[in-house]
C-alpha positions in Angstrom: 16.3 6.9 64.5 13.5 8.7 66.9 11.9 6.8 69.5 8.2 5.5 69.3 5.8 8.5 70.6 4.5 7.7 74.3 1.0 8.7 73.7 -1.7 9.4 71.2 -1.0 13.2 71.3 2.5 13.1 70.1 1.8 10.5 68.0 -0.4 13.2 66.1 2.1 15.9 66.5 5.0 13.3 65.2 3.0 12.9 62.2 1.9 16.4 61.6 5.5 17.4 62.1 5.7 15.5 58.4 2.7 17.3 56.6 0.6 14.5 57.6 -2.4 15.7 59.1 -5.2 13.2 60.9 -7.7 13.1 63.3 -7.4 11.4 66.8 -8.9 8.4 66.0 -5.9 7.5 63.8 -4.0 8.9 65.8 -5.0 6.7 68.2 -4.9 3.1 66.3 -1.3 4.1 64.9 -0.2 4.9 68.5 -1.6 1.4 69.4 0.4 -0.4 66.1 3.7 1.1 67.5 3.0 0.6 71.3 1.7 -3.1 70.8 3.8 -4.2 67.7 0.9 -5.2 65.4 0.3 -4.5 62.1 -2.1 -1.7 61.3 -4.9 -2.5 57.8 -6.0 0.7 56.9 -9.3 0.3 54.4 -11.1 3.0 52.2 -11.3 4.6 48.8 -8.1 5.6 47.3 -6.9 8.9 47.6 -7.6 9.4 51.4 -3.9 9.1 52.8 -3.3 5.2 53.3 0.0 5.3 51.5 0.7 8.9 52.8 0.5 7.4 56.4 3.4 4.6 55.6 6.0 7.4 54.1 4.8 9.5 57.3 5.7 7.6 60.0 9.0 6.3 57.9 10.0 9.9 57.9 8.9 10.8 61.3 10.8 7.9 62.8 13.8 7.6 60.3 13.5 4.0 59.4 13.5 2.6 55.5 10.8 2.5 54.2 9.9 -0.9 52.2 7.0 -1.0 49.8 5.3 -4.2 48.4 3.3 -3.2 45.6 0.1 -5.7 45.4 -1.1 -6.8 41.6 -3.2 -9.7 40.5 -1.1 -13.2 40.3 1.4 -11.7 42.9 2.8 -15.0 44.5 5.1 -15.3 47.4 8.4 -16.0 45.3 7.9 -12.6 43.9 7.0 -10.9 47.2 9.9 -12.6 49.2 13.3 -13.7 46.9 14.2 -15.2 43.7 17.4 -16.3 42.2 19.6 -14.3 40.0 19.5 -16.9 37.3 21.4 -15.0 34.9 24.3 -14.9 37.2 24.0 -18.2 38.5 24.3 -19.6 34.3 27.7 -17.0 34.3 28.8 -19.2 37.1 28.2 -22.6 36.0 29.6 -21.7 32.5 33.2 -20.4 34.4 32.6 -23.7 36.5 33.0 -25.8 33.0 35.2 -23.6 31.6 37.8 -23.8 34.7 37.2 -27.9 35.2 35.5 -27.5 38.5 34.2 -30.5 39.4 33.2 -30.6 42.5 29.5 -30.1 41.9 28.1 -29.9 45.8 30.3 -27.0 46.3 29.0 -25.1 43.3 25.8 -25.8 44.0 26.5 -24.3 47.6 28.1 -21.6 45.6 24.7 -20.8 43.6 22.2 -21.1 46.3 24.1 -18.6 48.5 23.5 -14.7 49.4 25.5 -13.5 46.2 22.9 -15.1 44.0 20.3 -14.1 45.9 17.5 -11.1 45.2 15.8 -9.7 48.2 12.4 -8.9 47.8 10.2 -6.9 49.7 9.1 -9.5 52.6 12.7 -10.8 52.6 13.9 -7.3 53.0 12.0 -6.0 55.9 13.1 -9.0 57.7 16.7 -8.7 57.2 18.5 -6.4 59.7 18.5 -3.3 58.9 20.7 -0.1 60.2 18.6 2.4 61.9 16.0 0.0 63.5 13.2 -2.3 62.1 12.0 -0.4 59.0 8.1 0.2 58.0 6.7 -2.4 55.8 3.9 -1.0 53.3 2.1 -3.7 51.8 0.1 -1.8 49.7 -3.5 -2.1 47.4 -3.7 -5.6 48.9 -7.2 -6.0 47.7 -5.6 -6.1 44.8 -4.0 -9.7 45.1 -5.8 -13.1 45.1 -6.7 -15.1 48.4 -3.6 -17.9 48.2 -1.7 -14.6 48.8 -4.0 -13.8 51.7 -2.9 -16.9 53.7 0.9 -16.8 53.1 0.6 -13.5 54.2 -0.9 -15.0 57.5 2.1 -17.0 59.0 4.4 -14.6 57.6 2.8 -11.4 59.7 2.0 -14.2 62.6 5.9 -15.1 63.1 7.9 -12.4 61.1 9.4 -15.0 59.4 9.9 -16.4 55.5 11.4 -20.0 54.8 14.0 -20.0 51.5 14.2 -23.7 51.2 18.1 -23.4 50.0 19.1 -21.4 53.0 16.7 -22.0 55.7 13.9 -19.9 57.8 14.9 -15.9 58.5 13.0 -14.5 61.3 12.9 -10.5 61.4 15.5 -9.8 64.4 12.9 -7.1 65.5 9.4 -7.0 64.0 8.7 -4.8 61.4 6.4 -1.7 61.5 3.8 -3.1 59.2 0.9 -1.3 57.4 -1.2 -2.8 55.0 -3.7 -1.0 52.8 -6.9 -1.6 51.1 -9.2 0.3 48.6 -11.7 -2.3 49.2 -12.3 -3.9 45.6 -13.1 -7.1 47.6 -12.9 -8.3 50.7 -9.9 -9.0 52.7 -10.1 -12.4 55.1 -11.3 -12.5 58.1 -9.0 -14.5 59.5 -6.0 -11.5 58.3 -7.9 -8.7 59.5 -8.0 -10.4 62.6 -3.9 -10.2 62.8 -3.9 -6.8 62.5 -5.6 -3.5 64.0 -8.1 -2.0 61.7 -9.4 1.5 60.7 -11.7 3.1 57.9 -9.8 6.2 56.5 -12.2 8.0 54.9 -13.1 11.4 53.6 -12.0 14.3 56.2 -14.9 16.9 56.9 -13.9 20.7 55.8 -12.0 21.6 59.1 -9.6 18.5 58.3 -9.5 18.9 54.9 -8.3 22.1 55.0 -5.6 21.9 57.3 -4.5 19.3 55.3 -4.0 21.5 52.1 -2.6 24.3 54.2 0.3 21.5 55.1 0.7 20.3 51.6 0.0 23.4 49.7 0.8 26.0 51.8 1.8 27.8 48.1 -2.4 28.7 48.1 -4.1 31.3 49.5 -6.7 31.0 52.3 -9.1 32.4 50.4 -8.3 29.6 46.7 -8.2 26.6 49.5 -11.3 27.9 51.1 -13.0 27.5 47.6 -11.0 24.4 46.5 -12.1 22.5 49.8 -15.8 23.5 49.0 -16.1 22.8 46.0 -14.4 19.1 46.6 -16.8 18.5 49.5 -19.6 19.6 47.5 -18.2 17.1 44.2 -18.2 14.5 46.5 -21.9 14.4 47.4 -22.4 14.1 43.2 -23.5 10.8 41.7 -19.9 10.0 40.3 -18.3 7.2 39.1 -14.9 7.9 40.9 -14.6 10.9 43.8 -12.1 13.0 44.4 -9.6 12.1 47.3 -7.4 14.3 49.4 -4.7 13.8 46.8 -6.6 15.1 44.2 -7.4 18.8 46.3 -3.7 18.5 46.5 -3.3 18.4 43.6 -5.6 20.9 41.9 -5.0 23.8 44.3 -1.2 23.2 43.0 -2.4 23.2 39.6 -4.4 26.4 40.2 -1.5 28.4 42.3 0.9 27.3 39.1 -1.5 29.0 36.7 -1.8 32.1 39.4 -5.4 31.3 40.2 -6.6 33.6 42.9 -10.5 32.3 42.9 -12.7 29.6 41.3 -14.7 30.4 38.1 -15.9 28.0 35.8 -13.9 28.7 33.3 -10.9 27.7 35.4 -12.7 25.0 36.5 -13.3 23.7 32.8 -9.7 24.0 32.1 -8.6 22.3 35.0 -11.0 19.4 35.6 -8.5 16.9 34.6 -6.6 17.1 38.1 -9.7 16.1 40.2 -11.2 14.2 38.1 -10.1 10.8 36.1 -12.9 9.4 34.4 -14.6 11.0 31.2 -18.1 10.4 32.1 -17.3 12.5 35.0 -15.5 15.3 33.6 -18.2 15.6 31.2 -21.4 15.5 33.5 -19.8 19.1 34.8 -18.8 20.4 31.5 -21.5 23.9 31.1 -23.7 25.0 33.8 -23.0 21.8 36.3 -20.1 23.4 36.8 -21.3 26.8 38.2 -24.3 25.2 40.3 -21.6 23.3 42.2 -19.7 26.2 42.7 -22.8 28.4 43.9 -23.6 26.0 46.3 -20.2 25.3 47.9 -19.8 29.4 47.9 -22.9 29.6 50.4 -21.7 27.0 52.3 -18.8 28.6 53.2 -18.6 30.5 56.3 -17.4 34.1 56.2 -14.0 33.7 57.6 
């Protein structure tokens, strides 16, 4: 387990140390979510590095990471335990079978830790070897607002009640991080429990020192062109952008097919890594293509 960085600056070296590369401002609120013990919502369109951030720090500080996947109807049975009901049938069946009759101790038997399945919530409160672990509560736009609120209490008191057994209250806090891709609006009253930052679209500086950390497999000159042409896609009337994962992503594609510059050819053949929608790939199918790559070309600075 390493210790929580001291400042902003080695919280950004921590991080980088990992492939994660971000700008002091983020640096700044995820220095502050360590040093203060509060959970950190991190908002903007998907693909940035929300998620990234989580596995990141869960590396960088060699805790578990514990992910909570958010999806519509997600209640807080599923996010926090449930009971092994197959098993717990096994044992009342061996219970008749054997004659047992005393039924208050096999109920104590069925409602006890052996039947029980540890969900995420559960899980991050439980102790855990190495430290508190990080706690990624992820796409949680993605759930409905009765969610919202029994997320309150529980990220108020690090605590979940399991009427059989009692309360458990997290022995030391979690690191919590909770993601949106803003869908909808969060509440008010859970932003207010947490700090907050808007990841958004790094600038060409960022977002190349970012693909030189993930894809360090590409040349200068490829990633010079990739970024470009990215930035430049971005400022297009589409229905989904491009996110950092997705330059990833296609200068990894490119470097496997031994892609040593952008033409629009290979940008034909290999639209389907940047881009997810049909409309989309469509609207630069022909000469879109080329104007897009013209353009991000004289933007570039001679190196």
């Amino acid at each position: 387990m390493t210790a929580i960085p001291t400042s902003i600056d080695a919280t950004q070296a921590m991080l980088a140390d990992t492939g994660y590369v971000c700008g002091r401002a983020l640096a700044t609120v995820v220095f502050l979510s360590l040093k203060l013990g509060r959970p950190l919502f991190l908002e903007g369109e998907a693909g940035v590095g929300k998620t990234e951030i989580a596995k990141a720090l869960a590396a960088s500080l060699g805790r578990r990471l514990i992910r909570l996947q958010c999806y519509e109807g997600l209640d807080a049975g599923s996010a926090v335990y449930e009971w092994n009901f197959p098993a717990q049938m096994v044992a009342i069946r061996t219970a008749e079978a054997s004659g047992q009759a005393d039924r208050a101790a096999l109920n104590a038997e069925l409602f006890s830790e052996e039947f029980l399945i540890r969900r995420p919530l559960l899980e991050a409160m439980s102790p855990q070897d190495g430290g508190a672990p990080v706690l990624l509560i992820d796409e949680l736009d993605r759930t409905d607002e009765p969610f919202e609120a029994f997320l309150l209490e529980a990220l108020s008191d690090f605590q979940v009640t399991i009427p059989e057994l009692g309360t458990v209250k997290a022995p030391e806090p979690p690191i919590v991080i909770l993601t949106s891709n803003r869908t909808r609006e969060v509440h008010d009253a859970l932003k207010r429990r947490c700090l907050y930052h808007w990841v958004d679209y790094p600038d060409f500086d960022r977002e190349m020192e970012i693909l030189t950390a993930r894809a360090p497999e590409a040349s200068e000159t490829l990633s010079r062109e990739v970024v470009a042409f990215v930035q430049k896609l971005r400022s297009e009337d589409l229905f989904k952008k491009p996110g950092v994962a997705e330059t990833i992503d296609w200068a990894k594609c490119l470097v496997a097919l031994d892609a040593v510059q952008l033409s629009p050819q290979v940008i034909a053949d290999t639209l389907g890594a940047i881009l997810k929608y049909q409309d989309d790939i469509a609207r630069l199918q022909g000469s879109e293509a080329k104007r897009i790559l013209d353009d991000a070309r004289a933007a570039l600075q001679p190196v």
